[in-house]
C-alpha positions as CSV (number, residue, x, y, z in Angstrom):
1,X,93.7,-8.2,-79.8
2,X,92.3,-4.9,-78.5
3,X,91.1,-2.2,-81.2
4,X,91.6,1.2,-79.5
5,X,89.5,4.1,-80.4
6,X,90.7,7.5,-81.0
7,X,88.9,10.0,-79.0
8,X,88.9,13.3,-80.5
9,X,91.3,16.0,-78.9
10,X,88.1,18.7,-79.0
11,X,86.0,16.2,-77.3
12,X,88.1,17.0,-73.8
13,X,89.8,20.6,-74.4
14,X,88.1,23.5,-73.1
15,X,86.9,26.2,-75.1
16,X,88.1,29.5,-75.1
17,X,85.4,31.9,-74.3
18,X,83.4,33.5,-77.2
19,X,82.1,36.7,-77.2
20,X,78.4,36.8,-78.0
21,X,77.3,38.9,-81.0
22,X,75.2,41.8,-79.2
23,X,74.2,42.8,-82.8
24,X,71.9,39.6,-83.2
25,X,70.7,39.3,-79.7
26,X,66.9,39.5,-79.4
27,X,64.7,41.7,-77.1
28,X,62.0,40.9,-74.3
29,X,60.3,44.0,-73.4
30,X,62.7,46.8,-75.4
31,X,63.0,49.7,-73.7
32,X,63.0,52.8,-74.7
33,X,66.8,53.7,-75.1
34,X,69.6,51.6,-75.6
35,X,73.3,51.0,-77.2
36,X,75.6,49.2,-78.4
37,X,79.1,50.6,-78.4
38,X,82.4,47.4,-79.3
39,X,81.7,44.9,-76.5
40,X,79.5,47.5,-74.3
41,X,76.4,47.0,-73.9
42,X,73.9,50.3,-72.4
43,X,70.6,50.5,-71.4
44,X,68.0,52.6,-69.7
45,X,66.0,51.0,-67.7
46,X,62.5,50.9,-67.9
47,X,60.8,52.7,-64.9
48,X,58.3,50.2,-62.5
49,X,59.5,47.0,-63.9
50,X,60.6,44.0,-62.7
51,X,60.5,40.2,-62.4
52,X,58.9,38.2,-60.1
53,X,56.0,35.0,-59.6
54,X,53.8,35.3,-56.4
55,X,55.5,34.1,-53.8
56,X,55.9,36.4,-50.5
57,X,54.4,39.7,-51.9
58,X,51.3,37.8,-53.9
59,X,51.5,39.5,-57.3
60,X,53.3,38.6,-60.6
61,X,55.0,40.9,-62.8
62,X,57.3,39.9,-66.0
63,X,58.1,43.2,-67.9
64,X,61.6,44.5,-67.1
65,X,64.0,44.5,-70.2
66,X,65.8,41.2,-71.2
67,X,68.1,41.1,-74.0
68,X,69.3,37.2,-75.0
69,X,70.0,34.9,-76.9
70,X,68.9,30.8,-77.0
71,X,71.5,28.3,-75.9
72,X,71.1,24.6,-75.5
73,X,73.5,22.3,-74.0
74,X,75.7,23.3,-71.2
75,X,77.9,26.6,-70.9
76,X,79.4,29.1,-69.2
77,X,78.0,32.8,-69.6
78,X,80.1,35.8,-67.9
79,X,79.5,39.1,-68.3
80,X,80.8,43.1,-66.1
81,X,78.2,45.1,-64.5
82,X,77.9,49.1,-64.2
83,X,75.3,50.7,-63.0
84,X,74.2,53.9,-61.7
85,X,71.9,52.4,-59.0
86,X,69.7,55.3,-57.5
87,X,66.0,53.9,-56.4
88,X,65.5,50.8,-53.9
89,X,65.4,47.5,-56.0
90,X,67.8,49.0,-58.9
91,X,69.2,46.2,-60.3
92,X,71.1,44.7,-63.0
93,X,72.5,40.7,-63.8
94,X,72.7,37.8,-66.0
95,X,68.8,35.9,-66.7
96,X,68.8,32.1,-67.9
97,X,65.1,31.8,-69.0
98,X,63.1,29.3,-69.8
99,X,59.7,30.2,-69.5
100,X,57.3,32.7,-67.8
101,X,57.4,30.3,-65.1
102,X,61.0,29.3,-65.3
103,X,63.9,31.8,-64.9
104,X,66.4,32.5,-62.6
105,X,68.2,36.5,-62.7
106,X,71.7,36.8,-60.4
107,X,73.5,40.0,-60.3
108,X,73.3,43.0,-58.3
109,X,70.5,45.0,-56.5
110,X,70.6,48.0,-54.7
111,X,68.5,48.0,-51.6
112,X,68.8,50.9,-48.7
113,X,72.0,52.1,-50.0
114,X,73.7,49.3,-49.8
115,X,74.3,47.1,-52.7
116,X,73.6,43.2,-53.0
117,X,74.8,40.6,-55.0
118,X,71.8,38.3,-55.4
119,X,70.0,36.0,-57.1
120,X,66.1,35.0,-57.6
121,X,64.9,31.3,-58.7
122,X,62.0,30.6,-60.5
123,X,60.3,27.5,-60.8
124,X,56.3,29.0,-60.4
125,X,57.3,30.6,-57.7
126,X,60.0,33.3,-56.8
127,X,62.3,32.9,-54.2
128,X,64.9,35.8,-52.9
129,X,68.8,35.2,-51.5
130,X,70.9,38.8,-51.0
131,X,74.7,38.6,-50.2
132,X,75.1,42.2,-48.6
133,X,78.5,44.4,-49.7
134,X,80.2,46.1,-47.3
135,X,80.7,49.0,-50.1
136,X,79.9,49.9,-53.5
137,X,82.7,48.4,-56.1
138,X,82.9,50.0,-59.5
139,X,82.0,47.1,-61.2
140,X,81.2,43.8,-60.0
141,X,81.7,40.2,-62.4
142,X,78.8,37.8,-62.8
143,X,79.5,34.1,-63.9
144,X,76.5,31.4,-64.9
145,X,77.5,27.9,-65.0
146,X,75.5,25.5,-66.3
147,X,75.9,21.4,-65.6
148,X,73.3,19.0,-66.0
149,X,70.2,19.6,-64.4
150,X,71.2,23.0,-62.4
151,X,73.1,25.8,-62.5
152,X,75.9,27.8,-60.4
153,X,76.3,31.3,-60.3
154,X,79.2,33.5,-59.0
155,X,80.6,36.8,-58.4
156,X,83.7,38.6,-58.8
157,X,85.2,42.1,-58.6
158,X,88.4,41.2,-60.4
159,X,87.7,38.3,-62.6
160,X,89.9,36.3,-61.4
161,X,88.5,35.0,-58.2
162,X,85.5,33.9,-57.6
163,X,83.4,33.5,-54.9
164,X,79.9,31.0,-55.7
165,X,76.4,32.8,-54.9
166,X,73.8,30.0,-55.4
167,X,73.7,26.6,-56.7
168,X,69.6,26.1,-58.4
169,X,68.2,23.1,-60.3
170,X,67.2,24.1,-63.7
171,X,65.9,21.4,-66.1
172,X,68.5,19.7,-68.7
173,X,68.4,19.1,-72.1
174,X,66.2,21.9,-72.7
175,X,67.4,25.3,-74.5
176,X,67.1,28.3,-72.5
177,X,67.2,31.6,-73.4
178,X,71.0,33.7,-71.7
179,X,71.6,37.2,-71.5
180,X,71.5,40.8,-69.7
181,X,68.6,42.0,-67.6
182,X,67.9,44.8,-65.5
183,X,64.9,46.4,-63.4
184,X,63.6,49.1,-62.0
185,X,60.9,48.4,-59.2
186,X,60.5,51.5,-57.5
187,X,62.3,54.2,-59.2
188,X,62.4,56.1,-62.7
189,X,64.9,53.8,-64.4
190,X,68.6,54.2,-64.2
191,X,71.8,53.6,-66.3
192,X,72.9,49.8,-66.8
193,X,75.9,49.1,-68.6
194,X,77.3,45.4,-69.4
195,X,80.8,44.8,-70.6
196,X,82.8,41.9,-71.8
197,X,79.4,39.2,-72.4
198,X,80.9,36.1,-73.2
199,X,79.3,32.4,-73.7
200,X,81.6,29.3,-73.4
201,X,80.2,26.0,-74.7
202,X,81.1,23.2,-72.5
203,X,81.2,19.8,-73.4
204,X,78.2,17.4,-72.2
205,X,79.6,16.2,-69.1
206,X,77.1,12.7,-69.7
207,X,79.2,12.4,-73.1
208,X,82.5,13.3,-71.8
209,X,81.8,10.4,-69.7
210,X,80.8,7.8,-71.9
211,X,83.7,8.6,-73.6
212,X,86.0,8.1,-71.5
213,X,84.6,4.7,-69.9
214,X,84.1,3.7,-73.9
215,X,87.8,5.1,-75.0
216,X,88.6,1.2,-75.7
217,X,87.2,-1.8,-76.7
């Protein structure tokens, strides 16, 4: 006789998206002025400051503002993007960090008066990929999804469809530090506002598996 096993109904439903608590969110080079107004989010940001490891332009820098908060596990982290872009390199996105030498940022950057949706990976060294808009939307959605041993970015201006940016390995099983970044290369800092940051947990797609194979005995 076969003994079935129940698997629990949470186990295999997604979860509604939860609205991180900017209140108890932590700070990585504070700048000098910032807010938080409901589910809004403001900051100005600090002139000459970026993020960035070696690669192409042979210097390091690591001291733009990062506000975040540790997450382990897989997830999905979402958040709306304002800003008041005005010197080359303004920019403004979601950062998944592990480490000095491990991060990846994906959002916007201004660049010639144009504005890019674009993402830099970190793993020792930097790399650069730049979608070009053909014009400046009011706001622009960024979306982090994290499986396994990478993670998927994508952007919207509606939040309802999305369009994938990049696709970058980033180690599993490991917490990271998620949340809002912006940088200021070139210029004297600018407005960035974030609305609507959310973080999903998602399963373990390893368990969700087992489960599944193991539902029965």
């Amino acid at each position: 006789m076969k003994i079935f096993a129940l698997v629990p109904l949470f186990c295999l439903l997604p979860l509604a998206p939860k609205a991180q608590t900017l209140e108890k969110m932590t700070w990585f080079n504070e700048p000098a002025e910032w807010k938080i107004d409901g589910r809004q989010f403001t900051m100005e940001v600090t002139p000459k400051s970026d993020y960035w490891r070696v690669s192409h332009y042979g210097f390091t820098v690591d001291d733009a503002p990062f506000y975040y908060a540790n997450y382990g596990g897989e997830f999905e982290a979402k958040v709306k993007l304002i800003g008041q872009y005005q010197a080359r390199f303004d920019q403004m996105g979601l950062m998944i960090r592990t480490d000095h030498e491990n991060w990846i940022k994906a959002g916007v950057e201004f660049v010639d008066g144009k504005l890019n949706v674009s993402a830099v990976v970190t793993h020792g060294k930097s790399d650069w990929s730049v979608v070009r808009l053909e014009k400046i939307p009011p706001h622009i959605w960024i979306k982090a999804i994290r499986r396994l041993d990478a993670i998927e970015f994508f952007y919207s201006f509606d939040d309802k469809n999305y369009i994938m940016l990049r696709n970058a390995p980033l180690e599993d099983n490991r917490p990271v530090q998620v949340g809002l970044m912006a940088a200021c290369p070139d210029g004297e800092g600018f407005t960035a506002k974030f609305e609507e940051f959310t973080v999903k947990h998602l399963p373990d797609q390893r368990r969700i598996e087992w489960l599944k194979k193991n539902a029965s005995e």
